[in-house]
C-alpha positions as CSV (number, residue, x, y, z in Angstrom):
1,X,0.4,-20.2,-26.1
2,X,-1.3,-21.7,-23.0
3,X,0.3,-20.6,-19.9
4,X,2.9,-22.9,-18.3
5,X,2.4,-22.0,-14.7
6,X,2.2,-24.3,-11.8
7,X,2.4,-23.7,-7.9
8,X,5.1,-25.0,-6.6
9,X,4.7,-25.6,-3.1
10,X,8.6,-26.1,-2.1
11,X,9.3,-22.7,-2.5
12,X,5.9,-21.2,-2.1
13,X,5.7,-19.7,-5.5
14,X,4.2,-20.3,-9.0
15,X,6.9,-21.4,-11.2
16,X,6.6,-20.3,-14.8
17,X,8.5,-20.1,-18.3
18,X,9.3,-17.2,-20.5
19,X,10.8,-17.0,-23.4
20,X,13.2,-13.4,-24.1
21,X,13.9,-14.3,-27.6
22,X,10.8,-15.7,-28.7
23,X,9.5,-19.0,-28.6
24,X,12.5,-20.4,-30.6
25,X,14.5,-19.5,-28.3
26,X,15.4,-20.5,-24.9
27,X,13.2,-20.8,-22.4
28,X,13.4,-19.6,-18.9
29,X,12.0,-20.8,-15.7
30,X,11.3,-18.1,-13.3
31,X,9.0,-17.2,-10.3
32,X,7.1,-15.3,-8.5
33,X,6.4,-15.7,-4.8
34,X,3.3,-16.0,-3.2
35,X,3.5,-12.6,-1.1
36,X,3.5,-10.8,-4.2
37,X,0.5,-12.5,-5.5
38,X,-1.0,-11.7,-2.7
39,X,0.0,-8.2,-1.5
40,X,0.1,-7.0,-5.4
41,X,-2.4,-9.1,-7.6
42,X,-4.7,-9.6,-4.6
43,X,-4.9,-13.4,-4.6
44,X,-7.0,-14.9,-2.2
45,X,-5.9,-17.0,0.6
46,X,-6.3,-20.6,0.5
47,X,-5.9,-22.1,-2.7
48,X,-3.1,-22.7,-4.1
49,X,-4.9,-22.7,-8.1
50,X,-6.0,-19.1,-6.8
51,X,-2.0,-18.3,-7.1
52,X,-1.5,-19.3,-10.1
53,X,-5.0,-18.0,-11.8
54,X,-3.4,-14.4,-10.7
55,X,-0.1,-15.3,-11.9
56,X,-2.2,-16.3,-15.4
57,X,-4.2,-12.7,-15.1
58,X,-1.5,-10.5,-14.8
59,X,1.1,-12.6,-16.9
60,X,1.8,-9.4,-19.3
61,X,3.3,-7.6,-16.2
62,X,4.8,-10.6,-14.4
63,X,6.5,-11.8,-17.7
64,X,7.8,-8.3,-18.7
65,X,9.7,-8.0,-14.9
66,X,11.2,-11.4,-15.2
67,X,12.5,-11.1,-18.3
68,X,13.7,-7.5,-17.8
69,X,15.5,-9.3,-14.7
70,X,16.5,-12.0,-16.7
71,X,18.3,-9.6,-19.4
72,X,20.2,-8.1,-16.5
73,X,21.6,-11.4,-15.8
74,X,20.8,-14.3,-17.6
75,X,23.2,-16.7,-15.1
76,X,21.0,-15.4,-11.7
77,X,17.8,-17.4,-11.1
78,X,14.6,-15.0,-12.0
79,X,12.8,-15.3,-8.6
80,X,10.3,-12.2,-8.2
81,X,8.9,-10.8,-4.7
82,X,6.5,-8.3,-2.9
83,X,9.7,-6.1,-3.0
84,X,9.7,-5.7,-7.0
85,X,6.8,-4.6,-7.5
86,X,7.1,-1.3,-5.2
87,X,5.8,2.0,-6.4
């Protein structure tokens, strides 16, 4: 499936779905902020199609910690920062 991310500049992240049962199931919107695309998937500055080509290059990873964070509470919003993705 093509990827579903976009930047969205209100909140200064890239905004995009995943699905924890499959794709008949729901689908959830979560994000990731731009710190962490920086700091941790080395985005470069400036564009805001560079956030979300990093976002679309590390999806696997991205995806797995939203919906692990999803699982461990599907009513809180997934919003994922530099501070997840700690050693």
């Amino acid at each position: 499936m093509a990827s579903e991310a976009i930047f969205h500049p209100a909140t200064g992240s890239v905004q995009f779905a995943i699905y924890p049962d499959g794709y008949d199931g729901a689908r959830i919107i979560a994000r990731i902020d731009e710190e962490a695309l920086h700091a941790r998937f080395h985005a470069p500055e400036g564009r805001d199609a560079d956030l979300v080509e990093a976002y679309a290059r590390n999806a696997d990873s991205i995806d797995a910690l939203a919906t692990a964070r999803y699982r461990e509470n599907p009513a809180r919003a997934v919003c994922l920062g530099r501070e997840d993705f700690r050693a």
